[in-house]
Structure formats: structure tokens, C-alpha cells
C-alpha positions, 0 to 999 in steps of 0.5 A: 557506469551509469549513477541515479540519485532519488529519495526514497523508503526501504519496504523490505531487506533480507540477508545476501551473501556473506554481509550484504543486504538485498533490499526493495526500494520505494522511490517516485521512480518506481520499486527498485531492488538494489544490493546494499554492501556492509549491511552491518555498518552504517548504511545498514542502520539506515535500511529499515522501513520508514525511514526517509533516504537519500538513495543513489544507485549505480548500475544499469540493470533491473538488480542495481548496487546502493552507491550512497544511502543518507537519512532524509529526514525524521525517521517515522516511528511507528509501534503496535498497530500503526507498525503492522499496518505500515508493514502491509503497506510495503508488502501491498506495494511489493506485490502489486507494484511492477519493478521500475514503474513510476508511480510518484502519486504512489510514492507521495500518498505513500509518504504522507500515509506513514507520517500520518500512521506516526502520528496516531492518526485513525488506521481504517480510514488511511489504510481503505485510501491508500489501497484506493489510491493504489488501485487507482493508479494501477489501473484498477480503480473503478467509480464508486457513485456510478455503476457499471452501466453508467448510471448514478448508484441509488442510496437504496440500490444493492450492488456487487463488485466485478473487479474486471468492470466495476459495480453491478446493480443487483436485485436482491441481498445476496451475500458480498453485496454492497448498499449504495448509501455505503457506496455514497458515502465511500465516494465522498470519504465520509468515513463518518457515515454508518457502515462505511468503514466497515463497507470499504474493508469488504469492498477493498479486500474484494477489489485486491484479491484478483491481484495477489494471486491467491497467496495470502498477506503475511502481515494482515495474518500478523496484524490479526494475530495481535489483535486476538492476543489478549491484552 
């Protein structure tokens, strides 16, 4: 029987059967979903999102058996905001990354993204990346500094995005439309800048819509709610 062997992070698991796990792997060979027997033992303290794995599978088809789960390094703790943003990370990933694509620069950027989070880094600007860098290697991505005619975006232009062609110069302000200084400064990742931040989540929001089909994000609906709850 056919064994693979990859580092890895768990992005989700729910009960299968009696005390099996059903979990969605994150390797640099792709999302991979494999059944995680005695979840309630050893393995199963280890199969809980940002942790860093050692994971081998066994089995050739698309749903696979965990053969050996090891942690791989310090586990990234992550609280409050940090957690929830980290939770929309993985479930960005399980809904736009295909099944046993690889995508190591996704998985990389991943890595680096939740260390980050650990570490109390500022969200917006590690969340607007990593959605960029996700988009990109998909093979959504689009030029920030030129239009999609090809020529340079001006500072004081006004633009929209087409998600299926990129950034369409406009005549007027209109709702949903984007200043070129913003844009600018987005293609820099000048975070510092005026309105970037707030820029980038718009255009970020507007570039994945097209990609989740419609159905809503359960952990930005999470994240919201926090944030409204009174402190």
C-alpha cells in the first residue's frame, strides 16, 4: 500500500464513525483529507489547528488513512482575535484550495502567516497578504499598479475591479470604486499609507466573493460577532 510522508497543519476535523477523526490536511502537496483512527488518543490531541505535524498517509485514493501523526515543532498559540483570524485562514483555504493540488508557496506563506499571528503581529495587513498571495497562486491575481488595458494606474484615477480582468478606469466616483493612491500603495504594501487598510479589505472582499459561491464565511461571522460583543 502506497505511504507519503509531508509536514503538515490540521485546518479542520469533525467526528467520523464510532472514535474516528475526518480531517483536512494543509501540506505543500496540497489539502489533503485523510481518516485519523483513535482520535481520542494520542494522535487526536495533536490534530488541532496550528500545530506543526509530521504527517504520513497511507492509501491511494482522494480519501487517505493517517499512518503516523508527530508534532513538528512549537505549537502556535493563538487567542482572541489572532484565533479567529487564523480560523478564516484555514477555512479560506478549504473552500478555494482544490483537493491534492500543491501549492508549496501557499503552504509556506501559510506557515509564516500563523507564526506571525502568534506572535501578535498587526492582523489587517497579514490577513489582506495572505488573501493576495492566495489569490495569486490560484490563478486569480491581478496587477495592482496597471489597469486592465495595460497602462500604469494614476494616483488621482478612480477604478473598479472586474474580478474576471483586473482594474477598469473609471470616469467618476461611483459606488465600490477604488482611488489609485490607494491602489499605489497596495501594490507596494505601504500598509502605512491613508486608506490603504481600509482599501485593501474592500478590494479583498470584492476579488473572493466570485470564488466562494455565494455561501458565507462562518468564521468572518464569528469574528464580527466578537468584536460587536461588549468588552
Amino acid at each position: 500500500m502506497q505511504t507519503s510522508a509531508c509536514t503538515a497543519f490540521v485546518l479542520h476535523s469533525r467526528a467520523y464513525k464510532e472514535s474516528s477523526a475526518l480531517v483536512d490536511f494543509l501540506t505543500p502537496q496540497g489539502r489533503l483529507r485523510a481518516v485519523l483512527r483513535n482520535a481520542r488518543g494520542r494522535s487526536g490531541t495533536l490534530a488541532r489547528p496550528f500545530v506543526p505535524l509530521d504527517l504520513e498517509l497511507r492509501g491511494r485514493g482522494e480519501l487517505k488513512n493517517v499512518a503516523r501523526l508527530e508534532s513538528a515543532g512549537i505549537p502556535n498559540l493563538l487567542s482572541g482575535e489572532a484565533l479567529f483570524s487564523g480560523l478564516y485562514l484555514n477555512e479560506l483555504l478549504i473552500r478555494l484550495l482544490p483537493a491534492e493540488d500543491p501549492h508549496p508557496a501557499v503552504f509556506e506563506h501559510y506557515d509564516l502567516t500563523v507564526q506571525a499571528l502568534a506572535l501578535g503581529r498587526p492582523l489587517e495587513p497579514l490577513l489582506r497578504a495572505f488573501e493576495w498571495r492566495l489569490l495569486d497562486e490560484l490563478g486569480y491575481g491581478f496587477a495592482l499598479d496597471r489597469d486592465l488595458q495595460g497602462q500604469p494606474v494614476a494616483a488621482d484615477g478612480l477604478y473598479r475591479l472586474r474580478s474576471d480582468a483586473g482594474l477598469e478606469p473609471v470616469g467618476q466616483f461611483q459606488p465600490g470604486v477604488f482611488h489609485g493612491a490607494d491602489l499605489l500603495a497596495l501594490a507596494n504594501a505601504d500598509w502605512s499609507a491613508p486608506g490603504a487598510l481600509a482599501a485593501a479589505k474592500r478590494l479583498m472582499r470584492q476579488a473572493l466573493a466570485p470564488h466562494l459561491g455565494g455561501r458565507p464565511l462562518v468564521s468572518r461571522e464569528l469574528f464580527m460577532t466578537l468584536k460587536e460583543t461588549p468588552k
